[in-house]
matplotlib code that plots the C-alpha trace (Angstrom):
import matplotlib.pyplot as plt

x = [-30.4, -27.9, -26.2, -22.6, -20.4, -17.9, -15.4, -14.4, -12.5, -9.6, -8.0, -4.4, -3.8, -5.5, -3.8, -4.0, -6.9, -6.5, -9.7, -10.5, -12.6, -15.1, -14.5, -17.9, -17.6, -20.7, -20.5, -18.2, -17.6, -14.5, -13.0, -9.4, -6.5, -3.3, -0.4, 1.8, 3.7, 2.0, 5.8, 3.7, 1.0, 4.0, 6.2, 2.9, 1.7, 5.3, 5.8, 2.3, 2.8, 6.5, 4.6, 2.3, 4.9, 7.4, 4.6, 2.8, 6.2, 5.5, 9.2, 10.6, 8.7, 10.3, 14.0, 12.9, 10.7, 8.3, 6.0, 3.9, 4.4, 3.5, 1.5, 2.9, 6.5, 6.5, 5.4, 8.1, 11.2, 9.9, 8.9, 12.2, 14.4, 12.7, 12.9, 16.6, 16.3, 19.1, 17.1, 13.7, 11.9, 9.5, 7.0, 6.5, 3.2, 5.1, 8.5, 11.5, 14.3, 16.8, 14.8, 16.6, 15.3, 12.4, 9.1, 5.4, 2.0, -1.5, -3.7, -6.9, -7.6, -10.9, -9.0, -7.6, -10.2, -8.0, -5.8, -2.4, 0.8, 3.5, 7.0, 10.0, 13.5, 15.8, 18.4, 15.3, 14.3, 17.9, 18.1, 14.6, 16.0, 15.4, 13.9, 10.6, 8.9, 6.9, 4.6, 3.5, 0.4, -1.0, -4.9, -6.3, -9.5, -10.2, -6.2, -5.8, -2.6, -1.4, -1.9, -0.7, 2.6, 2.8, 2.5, 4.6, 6.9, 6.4, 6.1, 9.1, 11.6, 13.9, 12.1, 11.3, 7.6, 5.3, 5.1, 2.6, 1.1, 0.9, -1.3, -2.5, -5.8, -8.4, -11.3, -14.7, -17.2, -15.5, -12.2, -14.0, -13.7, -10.4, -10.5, -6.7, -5.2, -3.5, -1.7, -3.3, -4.2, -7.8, -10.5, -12.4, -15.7, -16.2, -19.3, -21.5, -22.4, -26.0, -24.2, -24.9, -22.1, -20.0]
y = [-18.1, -18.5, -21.4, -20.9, -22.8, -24.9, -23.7, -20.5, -19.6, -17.1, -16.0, -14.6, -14.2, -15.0, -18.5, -19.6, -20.2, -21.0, -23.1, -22.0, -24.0, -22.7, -22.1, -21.9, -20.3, -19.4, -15.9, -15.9, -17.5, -17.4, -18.9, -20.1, -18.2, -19.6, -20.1, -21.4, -24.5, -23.8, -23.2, -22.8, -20.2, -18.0, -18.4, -17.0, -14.6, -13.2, -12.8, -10.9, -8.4, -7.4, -7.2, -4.7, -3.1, -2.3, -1.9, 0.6, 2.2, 1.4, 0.0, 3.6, 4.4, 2.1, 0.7, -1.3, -4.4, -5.4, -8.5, -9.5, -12.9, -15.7, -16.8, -14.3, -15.3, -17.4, -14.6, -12.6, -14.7, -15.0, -11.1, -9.7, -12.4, -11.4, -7.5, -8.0, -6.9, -9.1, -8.8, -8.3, -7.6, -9.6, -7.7, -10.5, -11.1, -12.6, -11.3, -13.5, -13.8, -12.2, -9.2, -6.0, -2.5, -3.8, -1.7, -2.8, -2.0, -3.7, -4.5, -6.6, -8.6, -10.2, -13.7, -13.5, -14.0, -12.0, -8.5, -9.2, -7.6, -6.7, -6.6, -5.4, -5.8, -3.1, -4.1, -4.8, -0.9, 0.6, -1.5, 0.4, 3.8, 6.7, 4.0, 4.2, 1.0, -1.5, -3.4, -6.5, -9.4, -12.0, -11.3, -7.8, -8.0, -5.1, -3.6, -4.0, -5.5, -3.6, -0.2, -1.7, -2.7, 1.0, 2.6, 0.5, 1.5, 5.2, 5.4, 4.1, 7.4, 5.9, 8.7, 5.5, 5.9, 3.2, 4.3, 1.6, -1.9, -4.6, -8.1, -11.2, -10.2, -7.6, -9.5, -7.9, -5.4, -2.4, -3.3, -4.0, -0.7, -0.4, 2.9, 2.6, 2.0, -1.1, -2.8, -6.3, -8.9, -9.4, -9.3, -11.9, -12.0, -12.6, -13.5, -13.5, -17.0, -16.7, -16.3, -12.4, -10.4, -8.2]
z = [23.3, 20.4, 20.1, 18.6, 16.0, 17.9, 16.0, 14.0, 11.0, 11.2, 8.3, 9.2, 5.1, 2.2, 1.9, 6.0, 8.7, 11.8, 13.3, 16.5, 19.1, 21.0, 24.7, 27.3, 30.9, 32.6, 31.6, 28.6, 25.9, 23.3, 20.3, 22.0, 20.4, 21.8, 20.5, 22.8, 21.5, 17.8, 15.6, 11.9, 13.2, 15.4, 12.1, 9.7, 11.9, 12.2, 9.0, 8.3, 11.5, 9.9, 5.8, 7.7, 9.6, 6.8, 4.4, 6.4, 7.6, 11.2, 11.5, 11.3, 14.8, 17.2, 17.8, 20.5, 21.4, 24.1, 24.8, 27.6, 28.4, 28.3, 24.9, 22.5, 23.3, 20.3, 18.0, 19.6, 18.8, 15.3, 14.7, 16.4, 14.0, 10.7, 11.7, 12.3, 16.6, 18.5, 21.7, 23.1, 26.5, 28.3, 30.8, 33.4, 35.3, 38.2, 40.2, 39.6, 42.2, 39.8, 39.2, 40.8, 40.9, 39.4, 38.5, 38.9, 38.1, 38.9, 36.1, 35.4, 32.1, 30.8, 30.2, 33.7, 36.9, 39.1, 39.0, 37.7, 38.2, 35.8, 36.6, 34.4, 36.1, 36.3, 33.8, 31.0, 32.3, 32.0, 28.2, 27.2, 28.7, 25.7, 23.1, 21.1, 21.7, 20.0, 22.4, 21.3, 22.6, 20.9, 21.6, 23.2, 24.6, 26.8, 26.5, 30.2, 30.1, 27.1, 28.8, 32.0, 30.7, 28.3, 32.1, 33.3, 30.4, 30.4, 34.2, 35.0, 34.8, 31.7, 28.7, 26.7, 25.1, 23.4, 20.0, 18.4, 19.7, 17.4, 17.6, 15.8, 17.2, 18.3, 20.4, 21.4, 19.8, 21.5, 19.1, 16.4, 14.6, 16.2, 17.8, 19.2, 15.9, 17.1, 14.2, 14.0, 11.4, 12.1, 14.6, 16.9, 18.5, 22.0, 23.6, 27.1, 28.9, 26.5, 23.2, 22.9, 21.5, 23.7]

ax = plt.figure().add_subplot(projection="3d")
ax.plot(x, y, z, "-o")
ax.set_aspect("equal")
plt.show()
């Protein structure tokens, strides 16, 4: 069985790495990426993501912006402030007592045990009505929750469409190539409970 680094190297430029520890489950086993509560790796990795989107011309496609809570909130705030949006949607994984009208779809994610559901309120919906959208997540994995919440998006009668998805991170070998042409700034590997790839 292969016995893994505790920690791994992730390079978000040329000048900054992020250490990552090593995370065991009985059948998985990840270098942690979160970055909730971490200002200088939200502030760096904001700053890359908009290079690559106004270098690559990406900024042209959208005129709206979308997260998935909860860990790439951080990213968010950042990204939207250096692009120059004054607001931002969250797609939330639990119904709030404000929501109104609300929207819904069922989804299930590698880094969550059980199905999750995604909620966007009625006013968020009515603010994304006719607008190209940029959805945005810290890691994807499997892209469960990203093509749960571009359903949600494009399901919801308001003729908005998810132009491009943009991340910190890819995560897995079937990303590795990135066959979905998600913007990102690098790749992670993810791993069974016995150390092999997957």
């Amino acid at each position: 069985m292969p016995v893994l680094p505790d920690s791994y190297s992730f390079w978000v430029s040329e000048s900054y790495k992020i250490d990552l520890t090593l995370v065991k489950t009985p059948n998985l086993q990840i270098y942690s990426y979160n970055m909730m509560g971490q200002t200088e790796w939200n502030c760096i990795c904001a700053i890359r993501l908009a290079e690559k989107l106004l270098e690559q011309k990406f900024i042209e496609n959208f005129d709206a912006m979308v997260a998935i809570e909860a860990k790439s909130l951080g990213l968010m705030q950042e990204l939207s402030r250096i692009l120059g949006f004054k607001r931002y949607i969250v797609v939330r994984k639990t119904k709030k007592v404000y929501m109104q009208n609300e929207q819904f779809v069922t989804v299930k994610s590698r880094t969550t045990e059980n199905e999750q559901t995604l909620f966007l309120d009625g006013k968020d919906l009515d603010f994304l009505r006719n607008k190209r959208i940029l959805l945005i997540d810290d890691v994807i994995s499997t892209g469960g929750s990203i093509e749960g919440a571009r359903r949600l998006i494009e399901s919801s009668g308001i003729n908005a469409t998810v132009t491009n998805v943009a991340c910190v991170a890819t995560q897995g070998a079937t990303l590795i190539d990135n066959p979905k042409d998600y913007i990102r700034l690098g790749h992670l590997p993810i791993f069974d409970g016995d150390g092999n790839p997957m």
